[in-house]
C-alpha positions, 0 to 999 in steps of 0.5 A, a space after each residue: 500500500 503507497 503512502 498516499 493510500 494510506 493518508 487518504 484512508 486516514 483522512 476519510 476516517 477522521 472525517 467520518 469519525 468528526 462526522 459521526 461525532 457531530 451528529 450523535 452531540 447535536 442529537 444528545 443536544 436535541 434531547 437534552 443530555 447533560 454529556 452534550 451541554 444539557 440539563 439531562 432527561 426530564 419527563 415532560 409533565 402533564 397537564 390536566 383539567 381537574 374541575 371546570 366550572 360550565 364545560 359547556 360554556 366552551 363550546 365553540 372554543 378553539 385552541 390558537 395553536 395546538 402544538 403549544 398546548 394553549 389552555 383556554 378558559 373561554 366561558 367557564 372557570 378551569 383548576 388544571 394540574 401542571 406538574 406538582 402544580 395546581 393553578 385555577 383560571 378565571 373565564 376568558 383567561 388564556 395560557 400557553 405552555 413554554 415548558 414541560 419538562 419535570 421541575 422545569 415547568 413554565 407558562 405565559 400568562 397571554 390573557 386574564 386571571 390564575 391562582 397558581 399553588 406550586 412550583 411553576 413559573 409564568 412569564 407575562 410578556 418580559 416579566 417572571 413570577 414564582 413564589 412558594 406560596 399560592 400566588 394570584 397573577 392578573 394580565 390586564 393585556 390592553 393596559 400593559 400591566 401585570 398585578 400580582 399578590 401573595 395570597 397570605 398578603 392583603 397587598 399586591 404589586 403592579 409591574 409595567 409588561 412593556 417598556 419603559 418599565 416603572 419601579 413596581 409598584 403596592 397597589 389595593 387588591 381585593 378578592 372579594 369585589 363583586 366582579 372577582 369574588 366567585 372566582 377567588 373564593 372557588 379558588 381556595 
């Protein structure tokens, strides 16, 4: 066998080795796995509507994109478990799922009310919000503002979703005004 045979033979393993090295990182990247750069396997969680106030009600009511796993609350009010969450919307609220991996869960709050027990995140525009303890998040979309309160506190914070974003700021927040009180009250 001449030297440049064998140089060529060389050559075309490392290629393939390179190759075959890179496919096997970009599939591990794909699903995850800490030797590739990710956080390891995570089983995705389930979400599952636990109650529903008037079923039919949301007759009629269509999913935006289903492949996002949209959760809509159209007529009724919904209590849905996400994970080792429990997270309750008021009618005419709308969540899309951004994460479901185990530990990891997340949503984006797009439109209306939730009480959320658990540990899940819920993005509002730039905005993030978690808490160990039951929490209620409001998304006044057509106002661009976001209320939040602890359900053990008789004060909330209002945060700005768009720029240019104000210092958050104590607001009143009540759970018993007359528009709000069946939901809070189905919500505990």
């Amino acid at each position: 066998m001449s030297f440049k045979a064998i140089i060529a033979n060389k050559t075309f393993v490392l290629a393939g080795m390179v190759i075959v090295l890179s496919a096997v990182l970009v599939i591990g990247r794909h699903f995850d796995a800490s030797w590739a750069g990710g956080e390891g396997y995570r089983a995705r969680s389930e979400i599952v509507v636990v109650e529903q106030t008037d079923p039919s009600s949301d007759i009629g009511c269509e999913e935006v994109d289903a492949s996002r796993k949209n959760i809509l609350s159209c007529g009724s009010m919904m209590k849905i478990a996400f994970g080792s969450s429990i997270i309750w919307m008021d009618a005419k609220t709308s969540l899309v799922v951004i994460n479901d991996r185990e530990g990891k869960e997340e949503l984006a709050l797009y439109g209306g009310r939730i009480v959320v027990d658990g540990p899940v995140v819920v993005d509002v525009r730039d905005q993030q919000f978690s808490a160990s303890e039951p929490m209620s998040i409001v998304n006044y979309g057509w106002l661009y503002r976001v209320d939040v309160l602890l359900m053990e506190q008789d004060t909330a914070k209002s945060f700005d979703t768009l720029p240019p974003y104000d210092e958050p700021k104590d607001i009143e927040f009540s759970t018993q005004s007359e528009s709000v009180k069946d939901f809070y009250d189905w919500a505990h």
